[in-house]
C-alpha positions in Angstrom: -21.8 -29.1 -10.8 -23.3 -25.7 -12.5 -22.7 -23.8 -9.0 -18.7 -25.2 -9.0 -18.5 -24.3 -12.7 -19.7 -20.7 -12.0 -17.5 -20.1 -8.8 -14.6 -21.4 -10.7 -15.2 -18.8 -13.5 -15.9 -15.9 -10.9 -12.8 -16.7 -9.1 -11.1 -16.6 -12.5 -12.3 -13.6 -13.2 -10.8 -12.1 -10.0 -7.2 -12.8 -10.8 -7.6 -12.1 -14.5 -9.2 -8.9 -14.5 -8.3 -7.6 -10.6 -12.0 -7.3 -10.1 -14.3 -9.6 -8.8 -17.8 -10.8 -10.4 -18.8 -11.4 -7.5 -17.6 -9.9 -4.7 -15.1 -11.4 -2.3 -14.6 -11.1 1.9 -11.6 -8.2 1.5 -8.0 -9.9 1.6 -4.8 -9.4 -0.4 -5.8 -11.4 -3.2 -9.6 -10.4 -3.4 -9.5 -7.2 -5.8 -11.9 -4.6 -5.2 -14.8 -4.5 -4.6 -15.2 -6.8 -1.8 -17.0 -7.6 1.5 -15.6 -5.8 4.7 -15.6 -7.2 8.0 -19.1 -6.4 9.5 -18.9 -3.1 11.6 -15.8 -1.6 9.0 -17.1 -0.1 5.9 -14.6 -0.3 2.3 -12.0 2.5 1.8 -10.3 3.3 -1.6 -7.5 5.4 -2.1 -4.5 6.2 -4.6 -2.0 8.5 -4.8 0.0 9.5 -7.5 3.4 11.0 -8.2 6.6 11.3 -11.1 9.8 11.7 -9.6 12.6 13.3 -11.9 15.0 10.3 -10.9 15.9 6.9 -12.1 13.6 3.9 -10.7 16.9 2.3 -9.4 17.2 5.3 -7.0 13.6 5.9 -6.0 13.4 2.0 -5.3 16.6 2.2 -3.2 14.9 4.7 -0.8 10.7 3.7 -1.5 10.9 -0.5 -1.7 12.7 -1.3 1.4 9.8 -2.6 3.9 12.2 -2.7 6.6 12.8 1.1 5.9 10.1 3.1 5.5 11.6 6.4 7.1 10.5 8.2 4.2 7.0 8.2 5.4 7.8 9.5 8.7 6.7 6.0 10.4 9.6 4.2 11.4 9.1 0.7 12.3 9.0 0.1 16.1 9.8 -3.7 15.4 10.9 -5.4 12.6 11.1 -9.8 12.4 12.3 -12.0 9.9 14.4 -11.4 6.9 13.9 -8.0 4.9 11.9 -7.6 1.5 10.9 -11.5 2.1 7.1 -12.2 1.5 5.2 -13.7 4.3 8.2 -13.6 6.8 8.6 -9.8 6.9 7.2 -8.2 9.6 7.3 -4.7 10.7 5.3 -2.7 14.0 4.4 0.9 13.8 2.4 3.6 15.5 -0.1 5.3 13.5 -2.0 8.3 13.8 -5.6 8.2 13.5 -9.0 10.5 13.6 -9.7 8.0 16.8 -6.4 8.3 18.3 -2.7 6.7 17.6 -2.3 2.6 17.1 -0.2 0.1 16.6 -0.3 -1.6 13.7 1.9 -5.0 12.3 2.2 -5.1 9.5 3.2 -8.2 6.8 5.0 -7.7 3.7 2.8 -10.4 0.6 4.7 -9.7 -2.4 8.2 -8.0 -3.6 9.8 -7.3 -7.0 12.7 -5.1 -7.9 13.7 -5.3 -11.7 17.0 -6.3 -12.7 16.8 -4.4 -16.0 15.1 -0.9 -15.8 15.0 -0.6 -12.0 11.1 -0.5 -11.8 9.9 -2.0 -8.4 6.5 -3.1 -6.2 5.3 -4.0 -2.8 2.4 -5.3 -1.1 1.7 -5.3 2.3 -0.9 -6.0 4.8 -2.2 -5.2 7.8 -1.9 -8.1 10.5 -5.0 -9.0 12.6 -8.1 -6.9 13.7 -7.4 -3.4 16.0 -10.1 -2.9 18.2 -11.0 1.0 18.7 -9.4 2.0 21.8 -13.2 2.9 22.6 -14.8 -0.4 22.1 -17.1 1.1 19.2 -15.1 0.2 16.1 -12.3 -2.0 14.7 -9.6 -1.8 12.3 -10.4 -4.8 10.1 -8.0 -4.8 7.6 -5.9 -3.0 5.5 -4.0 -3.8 1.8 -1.4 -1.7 0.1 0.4 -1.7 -3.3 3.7 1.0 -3.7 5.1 0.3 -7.1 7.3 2.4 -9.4 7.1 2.1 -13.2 10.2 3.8 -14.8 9.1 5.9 -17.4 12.3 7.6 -18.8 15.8 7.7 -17.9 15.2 10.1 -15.1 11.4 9.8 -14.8 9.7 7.2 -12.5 5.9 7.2 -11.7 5.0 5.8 -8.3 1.7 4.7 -7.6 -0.1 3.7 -4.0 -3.1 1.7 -4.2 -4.9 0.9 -0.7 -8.4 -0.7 0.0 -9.2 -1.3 3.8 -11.9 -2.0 5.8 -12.2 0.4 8.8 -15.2 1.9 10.9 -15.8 5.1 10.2 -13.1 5.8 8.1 -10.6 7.3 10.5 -7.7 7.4 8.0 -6.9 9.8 5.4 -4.6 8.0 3.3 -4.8 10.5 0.4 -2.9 13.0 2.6 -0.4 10.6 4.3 0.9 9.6 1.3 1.1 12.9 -0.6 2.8 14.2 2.5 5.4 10.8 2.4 5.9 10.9 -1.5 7.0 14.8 -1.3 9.2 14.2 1.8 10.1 10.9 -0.7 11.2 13.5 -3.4 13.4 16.1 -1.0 15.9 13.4 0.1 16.3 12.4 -3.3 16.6 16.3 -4.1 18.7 17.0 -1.0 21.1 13.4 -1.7 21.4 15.0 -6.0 19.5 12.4 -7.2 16.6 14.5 -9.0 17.9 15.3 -12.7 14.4 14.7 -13.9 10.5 16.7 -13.8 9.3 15.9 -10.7 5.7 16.5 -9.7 3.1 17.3 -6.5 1.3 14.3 -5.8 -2.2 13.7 -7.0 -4.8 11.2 -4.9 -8.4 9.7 -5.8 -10.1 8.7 -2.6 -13.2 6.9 -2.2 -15.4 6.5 0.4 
C-alpha cells in the first residue's frame, strides 16, 4: 500500500510540476529528466526568439504541422486530418552528424487561442531509427513550439526538445535558430513585422 501511495504521489508530481521525482522512461508525458532507451543518451535543447508581429500571424505560418516549410523540412508524407492530435502524421528527411533519415513524426497536442492569437504544439517522433551503421539508434524524440503573445505586435516563441539519441548527432540549437530567422523573413518579406524582432537565443544540454 505505502509503495502505491508513493508512486501515485511521484506521478503526481510529474504532471504538477513538469518534473519528475523520480525519473520516468522518456515519452511525451514524462517531463525531464527521464530514462533513455539504453544505447541513446538524454538531449536538452531550447531556443528562443520575439517576433515583432501579432501571435495570429506567427501562428498562421509556425502552428500548422502539416506545413512546416518554414524550417526548410517539408514533409515528404502527410496522413490523417491536419492540426489533429494522435491522427496527424507527417514523414520527413533529416540531416544528421551520422547521415540523412527519415523520420515520422506524430502530432500529441494542439492549441490556437481564440482571443489573443497565442498558440502550441507537441510532436513526437514515431518509432526507433536504427543508425544506418548498426552502432546507434534514434530512440526518441519530443518537441514543444508555442507562442505566447506578448504585446500587440510582439510574440515570444519558444522550442523545447528532449530526445534520446546515441551520440548526440543533432544540433537542434542551430536548426531551430536557423528555422526561426527564416520564420521571421517571410513574415518581414509578406509586411507582417511592425514589431522588435530579435536573433534567436538557444540553451543546449548535453
Amino acid at each position: 500500500m505505502m509503495f502505491i501511495t508513493t508512486l501515485l504521489a511521484a506521478l503526481l508530481a510529474t504532471f504538477a510540476l513538469a518534473t519528475p521525482a523520480v525519473p520516468l522512461p522518456c515519452s511525451a508525458i514524462s517531463g525531464t529528466p527521464c530514462i533513455c532507451p539504453e544505447g541513446t543518451e538524454l538531449s536538452e535543447s531550447s531556443t528562443v526568439e520575439n517576433f515583432g508581429a501579432s501571435a495570429s500571424d506567427v501562428g498562421h505560418l509556425l502552428n500548422d504541422f502539416s506545413n512546416p516549410a518554414w524550417t526548410g523540412n517539408d514533409p515528404l508524407t502527410l496522413e490523417g486530418p491536419n492540426n489533429v492530435p494522435i491522427l496527424s502524421l507527417r514523414e520527413r528527411n533529416l540531416s544528421t552528424l551520422v547521415g540523412n533519415y527519415l523520420f515520422k513524426e506524430r502530432l500529441t497536442f494542439w492549441y490556437e487561442s481564440p482571443f489573443d492569437g497565442s498558440f502550441e504544439q507537441r510532436f513526437e517522433q514515431k518509432g526507433f531509427v536504427p543508425y544506418h551503421s548498426g552502432n546507434g539508434s534514434f530512440g526518441g524524440l519530443w518537441t514543444t513550439l508555442k507562442g505566447d503573445r506578448v504585446f500587440e505586435n510582439q510574440t515570444l516563441v519558444q522550442t523545447i526538445i528532449y530526445a534520446c539519441q546515441t551520440g548526440h548527432p543533432m544540433n537542434f540549437a542551430a536548426y531551430y535558430g536557423n528555422a526561426l530567422t527564416n520564420a521571421t523573413n517571410i513574415l518581414r518579406a509578406a509586411g507582417l513585422i511592425n514589431g522588435v524582432s530579435t536573433g534567436a537565443e538557444s540553451v543546449q544540454l548535453f
